[in-house]
C-alpha positions, -999 to 999 in steps of 0.1 A, spaced: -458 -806 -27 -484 -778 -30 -485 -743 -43 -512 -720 -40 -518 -693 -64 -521 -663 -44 -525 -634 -69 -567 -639 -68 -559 -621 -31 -550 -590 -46 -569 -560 -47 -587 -555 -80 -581 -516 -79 -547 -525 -80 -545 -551 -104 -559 -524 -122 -536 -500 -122 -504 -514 -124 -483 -515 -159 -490 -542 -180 -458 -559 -173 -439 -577 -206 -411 -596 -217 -383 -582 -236 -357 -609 -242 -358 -620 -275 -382 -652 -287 -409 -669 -265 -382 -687 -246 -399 -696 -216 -384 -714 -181 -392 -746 -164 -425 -745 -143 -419 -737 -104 -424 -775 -101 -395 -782 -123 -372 -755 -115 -379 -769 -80 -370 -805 -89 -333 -795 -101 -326 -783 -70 -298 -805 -59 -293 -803 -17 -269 -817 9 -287 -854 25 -308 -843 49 -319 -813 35 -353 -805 15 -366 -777 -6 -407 -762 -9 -418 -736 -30 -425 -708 -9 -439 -685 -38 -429 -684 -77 -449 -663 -104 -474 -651 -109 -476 -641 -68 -437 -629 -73 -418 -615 -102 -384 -604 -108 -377 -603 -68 -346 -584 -66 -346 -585 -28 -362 -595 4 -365 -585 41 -380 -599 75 -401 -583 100 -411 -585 135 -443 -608 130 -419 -635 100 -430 -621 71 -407 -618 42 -411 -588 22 -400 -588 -14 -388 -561 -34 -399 -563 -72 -380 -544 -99 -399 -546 -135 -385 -513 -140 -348 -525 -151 -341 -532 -188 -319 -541 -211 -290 -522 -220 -305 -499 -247 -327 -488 -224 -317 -494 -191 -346 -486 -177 -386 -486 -187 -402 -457 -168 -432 -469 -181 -434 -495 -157 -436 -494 -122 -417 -516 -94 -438 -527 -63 -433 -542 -24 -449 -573 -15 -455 -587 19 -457 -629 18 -462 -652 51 -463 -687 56 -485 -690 86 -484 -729 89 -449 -729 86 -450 -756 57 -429 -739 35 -453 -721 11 -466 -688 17 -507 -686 20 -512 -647 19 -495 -618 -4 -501 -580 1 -492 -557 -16 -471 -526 4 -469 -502 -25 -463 -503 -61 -460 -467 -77 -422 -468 -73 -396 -472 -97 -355 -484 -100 -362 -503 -71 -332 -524 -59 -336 -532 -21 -362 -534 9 -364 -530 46 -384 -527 74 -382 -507 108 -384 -477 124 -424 -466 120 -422 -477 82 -405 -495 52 -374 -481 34 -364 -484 -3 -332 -483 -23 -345 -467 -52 -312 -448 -69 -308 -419 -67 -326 -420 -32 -337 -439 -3 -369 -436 7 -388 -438 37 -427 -450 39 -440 -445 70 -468 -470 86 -466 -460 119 -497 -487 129 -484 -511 111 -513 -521 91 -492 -523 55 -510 -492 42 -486 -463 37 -496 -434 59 -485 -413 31 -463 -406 6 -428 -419 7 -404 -393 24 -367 -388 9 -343 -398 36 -313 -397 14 -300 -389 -20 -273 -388 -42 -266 -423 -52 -261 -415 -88 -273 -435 -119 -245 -437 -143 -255 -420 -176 -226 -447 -193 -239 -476 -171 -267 -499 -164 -252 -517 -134 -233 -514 -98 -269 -494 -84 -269 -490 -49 -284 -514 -32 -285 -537 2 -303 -520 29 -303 -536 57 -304 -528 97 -273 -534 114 -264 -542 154 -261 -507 160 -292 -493 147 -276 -479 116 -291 -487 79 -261 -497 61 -257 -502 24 -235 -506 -9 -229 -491 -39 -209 -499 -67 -179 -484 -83 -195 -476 -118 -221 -450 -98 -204 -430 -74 -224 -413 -52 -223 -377 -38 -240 -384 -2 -264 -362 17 -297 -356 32 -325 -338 4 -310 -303 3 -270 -307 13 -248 -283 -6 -224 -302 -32 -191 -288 -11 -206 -306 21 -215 -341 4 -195 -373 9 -182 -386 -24 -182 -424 -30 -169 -444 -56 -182 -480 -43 -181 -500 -9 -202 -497 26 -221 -468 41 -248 -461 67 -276 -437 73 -286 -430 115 -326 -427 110 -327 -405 143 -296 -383 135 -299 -383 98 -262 -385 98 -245 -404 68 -212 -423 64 -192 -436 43 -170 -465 57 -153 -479 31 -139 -471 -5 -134 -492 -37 -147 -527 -48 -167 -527 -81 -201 -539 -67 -208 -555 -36 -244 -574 -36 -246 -586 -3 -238 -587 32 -244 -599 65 -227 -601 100 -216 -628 123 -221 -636 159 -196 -609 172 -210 -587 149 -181 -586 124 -194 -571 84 -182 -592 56 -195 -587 24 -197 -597 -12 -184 -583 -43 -191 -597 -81 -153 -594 -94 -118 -584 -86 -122 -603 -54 -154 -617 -39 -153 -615 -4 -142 -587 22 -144 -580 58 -160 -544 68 -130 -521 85 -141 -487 84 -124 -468 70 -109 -492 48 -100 -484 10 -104 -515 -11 -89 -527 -41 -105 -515 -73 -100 -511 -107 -103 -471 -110 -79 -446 -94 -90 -439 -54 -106 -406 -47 -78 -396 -22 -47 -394 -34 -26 -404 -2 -39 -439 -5 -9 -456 -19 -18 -491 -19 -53 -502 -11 -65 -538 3 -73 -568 -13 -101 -593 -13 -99 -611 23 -104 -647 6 -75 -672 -4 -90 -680 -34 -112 -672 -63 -140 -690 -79 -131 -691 -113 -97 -692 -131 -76 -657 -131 -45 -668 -155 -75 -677 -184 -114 -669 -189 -138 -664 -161 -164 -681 -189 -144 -712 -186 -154 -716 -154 -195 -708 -159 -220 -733 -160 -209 -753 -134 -184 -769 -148 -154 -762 -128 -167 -773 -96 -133 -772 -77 -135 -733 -82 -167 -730 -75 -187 -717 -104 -175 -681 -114 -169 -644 -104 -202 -631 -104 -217 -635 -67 -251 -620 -52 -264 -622 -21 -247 -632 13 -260 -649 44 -236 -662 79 -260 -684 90 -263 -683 128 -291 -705 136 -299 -739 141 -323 -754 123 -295 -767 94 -272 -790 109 -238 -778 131 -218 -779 106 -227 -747 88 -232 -727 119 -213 -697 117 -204 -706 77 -206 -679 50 -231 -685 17 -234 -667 -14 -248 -670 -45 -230 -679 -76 -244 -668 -105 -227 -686 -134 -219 -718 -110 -258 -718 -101 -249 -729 -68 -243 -712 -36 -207 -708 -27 -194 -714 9 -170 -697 27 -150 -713 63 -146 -669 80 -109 -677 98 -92 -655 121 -60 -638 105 -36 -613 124 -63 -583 134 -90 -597 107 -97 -625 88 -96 -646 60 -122 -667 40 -115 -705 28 -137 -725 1 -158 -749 16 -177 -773 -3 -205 -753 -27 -242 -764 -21 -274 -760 -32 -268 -768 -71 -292 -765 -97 -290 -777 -129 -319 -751 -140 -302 -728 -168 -325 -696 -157 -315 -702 -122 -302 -667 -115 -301 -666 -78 -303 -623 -56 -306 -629 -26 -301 -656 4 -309 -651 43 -322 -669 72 -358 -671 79 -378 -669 111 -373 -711 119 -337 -712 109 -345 -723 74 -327 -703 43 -342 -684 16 -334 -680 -18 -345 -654 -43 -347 -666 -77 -346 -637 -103 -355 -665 -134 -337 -649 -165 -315 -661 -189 -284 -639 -210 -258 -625 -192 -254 -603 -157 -270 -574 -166 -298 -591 -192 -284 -572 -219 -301 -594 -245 -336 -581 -225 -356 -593 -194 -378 -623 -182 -401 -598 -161 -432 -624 -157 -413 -655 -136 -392 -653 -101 -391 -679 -75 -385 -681 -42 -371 -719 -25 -368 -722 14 -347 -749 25 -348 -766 57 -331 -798 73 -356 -824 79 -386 -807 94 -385 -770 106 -396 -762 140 -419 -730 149 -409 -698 139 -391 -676 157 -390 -634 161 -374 -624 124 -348 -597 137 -322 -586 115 -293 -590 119 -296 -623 131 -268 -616 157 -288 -597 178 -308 -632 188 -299 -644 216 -290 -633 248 -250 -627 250 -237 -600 268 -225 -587 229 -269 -591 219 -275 -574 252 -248 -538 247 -264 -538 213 -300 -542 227 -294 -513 250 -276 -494 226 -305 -494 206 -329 -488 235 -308 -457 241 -298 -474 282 -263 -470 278 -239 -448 293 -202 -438 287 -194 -452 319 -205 -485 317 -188 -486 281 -161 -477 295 -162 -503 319 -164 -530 289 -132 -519 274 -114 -540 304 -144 -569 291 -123 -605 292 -138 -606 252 -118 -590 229 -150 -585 205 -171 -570 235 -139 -546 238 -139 -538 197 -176 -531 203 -172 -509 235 -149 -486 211 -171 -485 182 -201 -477 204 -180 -448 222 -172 -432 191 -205 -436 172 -213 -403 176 -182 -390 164 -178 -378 130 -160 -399 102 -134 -383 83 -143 -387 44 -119 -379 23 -122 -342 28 -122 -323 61 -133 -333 95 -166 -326 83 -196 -332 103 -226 -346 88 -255 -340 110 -261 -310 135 -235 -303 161 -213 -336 150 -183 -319 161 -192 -314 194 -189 -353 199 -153 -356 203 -146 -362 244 -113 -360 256 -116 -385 285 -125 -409 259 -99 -400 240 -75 -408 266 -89 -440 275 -82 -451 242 -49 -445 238 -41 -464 274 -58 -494 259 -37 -489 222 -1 -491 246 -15 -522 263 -42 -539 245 -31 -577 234 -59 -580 207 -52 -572 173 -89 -574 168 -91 -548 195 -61 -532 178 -80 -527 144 -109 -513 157 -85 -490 173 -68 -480 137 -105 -472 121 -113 -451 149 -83 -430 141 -106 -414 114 -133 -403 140 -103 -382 160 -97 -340 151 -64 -342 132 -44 -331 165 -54 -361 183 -43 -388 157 -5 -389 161 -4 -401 201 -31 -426 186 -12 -442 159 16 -439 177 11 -460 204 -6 -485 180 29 -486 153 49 -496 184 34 -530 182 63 -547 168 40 -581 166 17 -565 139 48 -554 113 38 -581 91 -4 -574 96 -21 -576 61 -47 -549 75 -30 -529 102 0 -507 88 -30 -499 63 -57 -491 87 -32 -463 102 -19 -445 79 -55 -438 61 -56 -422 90 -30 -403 88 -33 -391 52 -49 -355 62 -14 -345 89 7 -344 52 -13 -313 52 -22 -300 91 6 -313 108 36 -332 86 59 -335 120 31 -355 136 40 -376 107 73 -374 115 67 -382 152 47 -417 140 73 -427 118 101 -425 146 77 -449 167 68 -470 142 77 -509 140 60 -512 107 77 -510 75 44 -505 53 36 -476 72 68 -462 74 74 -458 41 43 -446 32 46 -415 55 82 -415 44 67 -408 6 39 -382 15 69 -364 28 89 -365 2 65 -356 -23 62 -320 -2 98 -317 -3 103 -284 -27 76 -269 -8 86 -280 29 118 -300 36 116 -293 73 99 -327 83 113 -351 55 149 -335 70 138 -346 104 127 -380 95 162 -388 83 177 -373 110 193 -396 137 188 -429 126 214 -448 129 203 -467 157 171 -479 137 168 -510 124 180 -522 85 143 -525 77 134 -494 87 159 -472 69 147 -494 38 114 -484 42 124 -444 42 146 -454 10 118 -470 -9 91 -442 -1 109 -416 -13 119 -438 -43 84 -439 -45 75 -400 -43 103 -393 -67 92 -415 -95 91 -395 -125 112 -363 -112 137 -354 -130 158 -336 -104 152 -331 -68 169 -307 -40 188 -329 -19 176 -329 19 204 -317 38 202 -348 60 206 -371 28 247 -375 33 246 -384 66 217 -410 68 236 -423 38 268 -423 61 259 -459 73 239 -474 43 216 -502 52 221 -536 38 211 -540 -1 203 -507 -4 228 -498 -26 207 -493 -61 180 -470 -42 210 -444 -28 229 -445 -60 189 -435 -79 181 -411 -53 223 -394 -50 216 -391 -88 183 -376 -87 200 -350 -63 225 -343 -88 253 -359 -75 279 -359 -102 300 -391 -84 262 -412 -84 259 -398 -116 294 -412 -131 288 -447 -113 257 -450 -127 269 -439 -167 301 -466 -157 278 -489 -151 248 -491 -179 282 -491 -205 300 -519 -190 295 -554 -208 305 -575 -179 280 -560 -155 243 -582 -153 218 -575 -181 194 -562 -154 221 -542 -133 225 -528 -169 186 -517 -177 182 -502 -140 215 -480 -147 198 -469 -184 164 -464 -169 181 -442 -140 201 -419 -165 165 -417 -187 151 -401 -157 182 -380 -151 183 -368 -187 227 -360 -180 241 -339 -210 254 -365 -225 223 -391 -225 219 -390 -266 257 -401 -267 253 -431 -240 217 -440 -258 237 -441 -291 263 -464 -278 237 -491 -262 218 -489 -296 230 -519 -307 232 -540 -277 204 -568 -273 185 -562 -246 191 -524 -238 187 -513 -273 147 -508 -266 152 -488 -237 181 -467 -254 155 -461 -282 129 -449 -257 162 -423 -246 168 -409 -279 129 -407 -287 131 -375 -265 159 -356 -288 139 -340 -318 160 -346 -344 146 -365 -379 180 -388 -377 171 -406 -350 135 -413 -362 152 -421 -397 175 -446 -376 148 -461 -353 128 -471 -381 156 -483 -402 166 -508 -376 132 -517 -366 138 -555 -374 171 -558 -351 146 -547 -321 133 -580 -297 95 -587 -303 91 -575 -273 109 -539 -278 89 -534 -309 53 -520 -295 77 -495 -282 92 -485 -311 59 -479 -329 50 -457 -295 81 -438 -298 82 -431 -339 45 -418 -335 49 -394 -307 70 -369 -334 58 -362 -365 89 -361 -382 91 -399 -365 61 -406 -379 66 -396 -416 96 -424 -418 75 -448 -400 48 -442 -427 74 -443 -452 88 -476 -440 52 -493 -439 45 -479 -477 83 -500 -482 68 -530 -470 100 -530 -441 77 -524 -414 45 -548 -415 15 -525 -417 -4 -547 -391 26 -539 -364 7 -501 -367 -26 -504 -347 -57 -483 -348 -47 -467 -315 -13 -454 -332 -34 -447 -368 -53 -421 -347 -22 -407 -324 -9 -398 -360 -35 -380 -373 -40 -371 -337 -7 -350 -350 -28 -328 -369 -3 -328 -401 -22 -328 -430 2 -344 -451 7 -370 -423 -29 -379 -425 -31 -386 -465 -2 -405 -460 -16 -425 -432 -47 -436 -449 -25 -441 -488 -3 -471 -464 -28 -477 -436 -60 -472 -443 -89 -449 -437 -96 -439 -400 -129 -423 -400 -144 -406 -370 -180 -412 -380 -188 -447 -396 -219 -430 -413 -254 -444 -402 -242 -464 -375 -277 -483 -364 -282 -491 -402 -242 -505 -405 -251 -523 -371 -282 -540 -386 -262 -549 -421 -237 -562 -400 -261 -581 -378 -284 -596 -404 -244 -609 -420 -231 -622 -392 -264 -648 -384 -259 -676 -361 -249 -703 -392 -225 -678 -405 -208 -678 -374 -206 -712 -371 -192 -712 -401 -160 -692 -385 -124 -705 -383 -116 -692 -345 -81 -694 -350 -79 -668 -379 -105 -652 -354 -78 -649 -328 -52 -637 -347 -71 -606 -363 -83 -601 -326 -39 -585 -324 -55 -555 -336 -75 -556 -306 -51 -570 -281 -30 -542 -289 -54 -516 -262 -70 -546 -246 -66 -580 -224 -83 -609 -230 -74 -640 -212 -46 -624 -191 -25 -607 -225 -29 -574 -239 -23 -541 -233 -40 -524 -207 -52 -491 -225 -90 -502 -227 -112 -525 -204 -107 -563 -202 -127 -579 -226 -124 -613 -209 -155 -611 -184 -175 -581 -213 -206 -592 -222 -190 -603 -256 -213 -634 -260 -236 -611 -273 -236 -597 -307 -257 -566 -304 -232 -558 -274 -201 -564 -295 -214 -549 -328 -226 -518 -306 -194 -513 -286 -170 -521 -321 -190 -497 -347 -199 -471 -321 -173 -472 -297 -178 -434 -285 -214 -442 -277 -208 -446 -246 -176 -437 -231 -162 -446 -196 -144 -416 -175 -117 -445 -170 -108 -451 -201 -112 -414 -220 -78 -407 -242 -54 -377 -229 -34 -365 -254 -2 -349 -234 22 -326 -258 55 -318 -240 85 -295 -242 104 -316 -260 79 -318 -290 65 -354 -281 30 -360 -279 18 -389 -260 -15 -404 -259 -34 -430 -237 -48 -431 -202 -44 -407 -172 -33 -437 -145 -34 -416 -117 -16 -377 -109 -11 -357 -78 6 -322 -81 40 -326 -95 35 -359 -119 9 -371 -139 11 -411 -152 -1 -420 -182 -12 -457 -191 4 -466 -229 -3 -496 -249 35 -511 -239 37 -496 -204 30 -467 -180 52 -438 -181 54 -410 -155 58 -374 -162 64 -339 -146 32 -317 -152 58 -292 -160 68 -307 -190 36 -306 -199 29 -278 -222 -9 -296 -234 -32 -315 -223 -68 -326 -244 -88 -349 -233 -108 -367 -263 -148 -376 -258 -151 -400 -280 -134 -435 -274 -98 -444 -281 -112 -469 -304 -118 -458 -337 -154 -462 -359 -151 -477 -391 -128 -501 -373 -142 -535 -396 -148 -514 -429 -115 -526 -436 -121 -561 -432 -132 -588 -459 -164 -605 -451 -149 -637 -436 -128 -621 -414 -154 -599 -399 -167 -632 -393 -139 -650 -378 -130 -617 -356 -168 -615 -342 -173 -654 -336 -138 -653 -318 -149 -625 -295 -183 -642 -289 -165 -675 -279 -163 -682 -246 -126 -698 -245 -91 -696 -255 -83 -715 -288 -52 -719 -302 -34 -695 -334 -32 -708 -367 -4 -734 -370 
């Protein structure tokens, strides 16, 4: 099989003055020749794989496009680094144009398109010119004859894709063209954006915390469709032009509904988003109850390799065999293999099923960007050639990159390279998008396709009538382009609300949902109303959702359209959602929450339910609440089992009959354990006179004694901190992370806890770091001495911190480690596990460690010695001092305007702002510095070679 060196093609001038590109990872290590790497390969029968280019003609591809004439252009990023650096500005990133003219799998000719750019991540072509991703901006180089030499400079069609200053990853990325004529994209989670054409004020950009937008090239309007995920890589669309796309963790795959907010691991940028949807897939590629790590390498084959995956392709044409028509691939990064996903219809979208994984490799630097159908049917795959983790934290292989087309048996001619691949073909859905584009169609004969026999032409008849209509984002009905808001037509309007009474697709149904964020507030209501009455979609996993984000903004404009929707509405999701926006307005406005409970005894079990549950929901952490003056008759007929939600919600109205049931109740030793705890919780949030007294009493009973502690921890008196820690031992294991929390949050608590540890009653190691700085966090001088004379020292600068890094490193060298008993390792890690999970346990203050780049040692020795070096937003300690003289201290969860939760090592706990009488928020990490200067020698090692291992092993018998 040939390849032909193409780099003596290039210019000299430019040869000349490009960066002298390096590599930075550490050694010589070098990968397998093109030749080799191509020989691991491993493909279905049938199949076969040619080198279509590999170093030095392409390096570092990060990602590829097609145009018109079948030439793949490649996007080369040299500019990225490793994470002390993140990036080299020194070095440049460049566009190279390859074809294969012959069509025998290798390309003959590179050009090069431009290379003075830099933080390159994506490429495509179209529209008079090539566009870039190149964070914080897209750029546009025009080449209006086509004769790949920029007519100028490049133009700023976008900006405000912001480069994390505590992150080296999630960059925006993906351009791509999609059946509409829009350039959509991604961004990831860890760089939210602030959207807007060069020159937008702040107040009139679109914020974005991950997910899907898209950029009109005509209209220079922008969009963001969907919130959340933590960073897609890839997407693609199918033959009814359906979006999925591809996200590296907390689920993989997702299905584009605009509009949509997604699961993620930070808090959503709008609070009215109650509950957000998850990943669209059945499964996941590696094993969630353990270690993604278990799963790399290709060794858990039934998974299907790991969670990282990049790139995405629905292949649509024929050259590979039937089969994989219409099948979704992806890359798997740790699996080196692509992944491949069966796209099923469920209810009004879809879910994804595991197919058999192809295209193995058993090359270790296999690290494969990008995947996509070429101009004869045949795939692609971008090869970025690196070893280390992800993000090539240990540094980057910059001089090797492959690219491997694969074809079944032998290709025929190529074929025009449009993109998406959806639009070949002459369907009647290629041929409204064709026209679309071509600016030949009308509203009239869109109209006309909303009575199509198709339910996709239908979908697409909708989105097409709206297009022009601007997207609600979070704020206002802002438009984002000139004269936006003169879009809206009424006759439109009232075309789709006929179709919501009467259409019979969900499909149709859900386009119908997203569309709901295009309409001025006043139109929304008749909208979702006629959408809720659709009994058959109660049950929906993406309907009831899809509504009521767009009906978030009437809790302001209009709460009895809300009130109107929820009398209509068939879903209990939805229901209860509205039901809890209300409620949470209720000392301001009771009007519409009245009205909601008004008259309905005729409504279904179900939906009464829901009402009780969403204002459980917008009452959690109240501590009293008017009563609605429509409470004691919708409580006339109770529904079925919804006897513990009235008796909460009477007694959070201060109803002293709820109130006695519920006291009867928590004291009486032949009710359940659990009806018990619900009664004690209920009457912590009620705070009654008498709650020290009850607490007292259920002290000593097993299995409400830890919750009755957490009761008296709110009286500030020294005898019950003197009595918590005396009876520390007769609390459950479980109870006990609790107690610590509770005899810290005082300081006369925490002088007999530090009293009881000097004993040798109270083990020191059952007092982590994270409570060691709470204390002192106390500011009591005397508290602090005494901390560090039982404790230890907790030092908020660890001195030289580079030179205590290198010590440590130079120590801790690769036969040390192996040296290490990982057992011991794992049991000093409980002074970690104490703020973080690893392998599904932990407490939940700081990030997962599980899927950190913990293999490495600089990352570990970094993040443990200088912890505050760099510090996530999400995981910044609040320090919360209330009236009652406790001061608690962890992570804000999420607020709105009467409560504010905050994330503690043992649980979450929700208070009212006005109990608040402080609130600091710390810069520097909850983790302290100085954290190993405690430790001997060995057990620094054990510690650190249990971190950098890349499974579970068992504790110390």
């Amino acid at each position: 099989m040939r390849f032909i060196p193409l780099l003596l093609a290039l210019p000299c001038a430019l040869l000349a003055d490009f960066p002298k590109v390096y590599n930075s990872d550490p050694g010589d290590a070098q990968p397998p020749t093109p030749q080799q790497a191509l020989a691991k390969l491993k493909l279905p029968v049938g199949f076969q794989a040619t080198l279509f280019a590999a170093e030095p003609d392409v390096q570092n591809p990060v990602a590829m496009a097609w145009d018109s004439k079948g030439r793949m252009w490649v996007a080369e990023n040299y500019t990225y680094a490793e994470r002390s650096k993140r990036f080299d500005l020194a070095l440049r990133d460049r566009v190279i144009i390859l074809e294969d003219k012959d069509n025998d799998g290798v390309a003959e000719t590179r050009k090069v398109f431009t290379d003075d750019v830099q933080m390159l991540t994506s490429v495509e072509v179209g529209h008079g010119g090539t566009w870039l991703m190149c964070p914080p901006q897209v750029l546009f180089i025009p080449d209006a004859n086509g004769d790949d030499i920029p007519d100028g400079p490049p133009q700023v069609m976008l900006d405000g894709f912001t480069v994390a200053k505590d992150n080296y990853h999630n960059f925006a990325n993906g351009l791509r063209w999609g059946p509409d004529g829009w350039l959509y994209g991604r961004c990831g989670h860890s760089c939210p954006a602030s959207l807007g054409v060069p020159g937008t004020p702040e107040a009139e950009r679109i914020p974005m915390k991950g997910g899907i937008w898209r950029f009109h090239p005509q209209r220079k309007t922008v969009e963001v469709l969907t919130h959340g995920t933590t960073n897609p890589w890839g997407h693609d669309w199918d033959k009814n032009g359906e979006m999925f796309f591809i996200n590296t963790v907390t689920g993989h795959l997702w299905h584009l509904m605009p509009g949509a907010h997604l699961h993620d691991t930070s808090p959503s940028l709008n609070p009215g988003v109650y509950q957000r949807l998850d990943t669209i897939a059945d499964h996941y590629h590696f094993d969630t109850s353990g270690s993604w790590q278990e799963s790399r390498d290709g060794k858990a084959n039934d998974l299907g390799g790991g969670h990282a995956h990049i790139g995405m392709m629905i292949y649509q044409a024929d050259q590979w065999p039937n089969e994989y028509r219409d099948k979704l691939f992806t890359l798997n990064m740790h699996g080196r293999r692509a992944n491949v996903e069966r796209l099923e219809r469920l209810g009004s979208g879809y879910v994804g099923k595991h197919e058999p994984d192809v295209f193995l490799t058993e090359d270790e630097w296999f690290r494969g960007i990008e995947i996509s159908t070429g101009p004869d049917g045949s795939g692609y795959l971008l090869d970025w050639s690196d070893t280390g983790e992800c993000h090539d934290s240990t540094g980057v292989h910059r001089t090797s990159g492959r690219i491997f087309k694969i074809s079944y048996e032998k290709p025929s001619a190529r074929q025009p390279a449009l993109y998406p691949r959806c639009l070949i073909g002459e369907g009647k859905l290629q041929t409204i998008w064709k026209q679309y584009q071509a600016g030949q169609t009308t509203p009239a004969m869109l109209l006309s396709h909303l009575k199509d026999g198709n339910e996709y032409v239908r979908a697409w008849a909708i989105r097409l009538l709206t297009d022009h209509w601007p997207l609600d984002t979070l704020k206002s009905q802002r438009p984002t382009g000139a004269d936006a808001a003169t879009a809206f037509d009424e006759s439109i309007y009232t075309s789709l609300v006929h179709l919501a009474k009467t259409e019979p697709s969900s499909a149709v149904r859900l386009t119908l949902a997203s569309t709901l964020q295009r309409l001025p507030l006043q139109h929304r209501a008749l909208l979702a109303s006629a959408l809720v009455k659709h009994k058959e979609d109660a049950q929906d996993k993406f309907l009831p959702s899809l509504v009521w984000y767009g009906l978030i903004p009437l809790g302001n404009s209009d709460p009895q359209a809300l009130v109107t929707v929820a009398k209509d509405s068939q879903w209990p999701d939805t229901t209860r959602w509205i039901t809890r926006n209300l409620a949470s307005r209720l000392e301001k406005n009771a009007t519409p929450l009245n009205a909601l409970l008004k008259n309905t005894s005729k409504q279904p079990d179900a939906h009464r339910i829901a009402i009780l549950q969403g204002m459980s929901e917008a009452f959690q952490g109240w501590r009293k609440a008017p009563k609605p003056e429509a409470w004691d008759s919708f409580i006339s007929q109770p529904p079925q089992g919804s006897e513990k939600a009235i008796r909460e919600l009477s007694t959070l109205f201060g109803d002293g009959r709820a109130l006695d049931e519920v006291k009867a109740l928590a004291l009486d030793d032949q009710a359940p354990l659990e009806n018990r705890l619900e009664a004690l919780k209920t009457l912590l949030d009620a705070r009654p006179a008498d709650l020290r007294a009850l607490c007292e009493k259920l002290l000593d009973v097993r299995g409400l004694n830890g919750l009755a502690a957490k009761g008296l921890a709110q009286f500030d008196d020294p005898a019950i901190g003197q009595k918590l820690a005396s009876n520390y031992r007769k609390f459950s294991q479980e109870d006990r992370p609790g107690i610590i929390a509770a005899l810290v949050s005082r300081p006369s608590f925490a002088k007999v806890l530090l009293d009881q540890v000097g004993a040798g009653k109270i083990p020191r190691s059952e007092l982590s770091a994270f409570h060691a700085r709470q204390i002192r966090g106390l500011n009591d001088k005397s508290l602090t001495k005494k901390l560090t004379e039982v404790w230890g020292e907790l030092r908020d600068s660890a001195g030289d911190k580079t030179k205590l890094i290198e010590d440590l490193k130079a120590k801790l060298s690769p036969d040390v480690l192996a040296k290490a008993d990982l057992s011991k390792g794992r049991a000093m890690y409980q002074i970690c596990a104490a703020c973080h999970v690893m392998y599904g346990e932990g407490g939940k203050v700081g990030p997962d460690l599980t899927g950190s780049g913990r293999a490495n040692l600089d990352y570990l020795l970094e993040n443990i010695v200088d912890p505050s070096g760099v510090v996530s937003a999400d995981y910044r300690m609040s320090m919360l001092t209330l009236k009652d003289g406790r001061v608690l201290s962890g992570v804000i969860a999420r607020q709105n305007d009467r409560t504010l939760t905050l994330r503690l090592m043992t649980e979450e706990t929700t208070v009212e702002k006005s109990e608040i009488t402080k609130q600091d928020t710390s810069p520097v990490s909850m983790m302290p510095e100085g954290l190993l200067m405690a430790f001997q020698p060995d057990q620094i090692r054990d510690l650190i070679a249990y971190l950098m291992h890349p499974s579970q092993v068992p504790l110390p018998k």
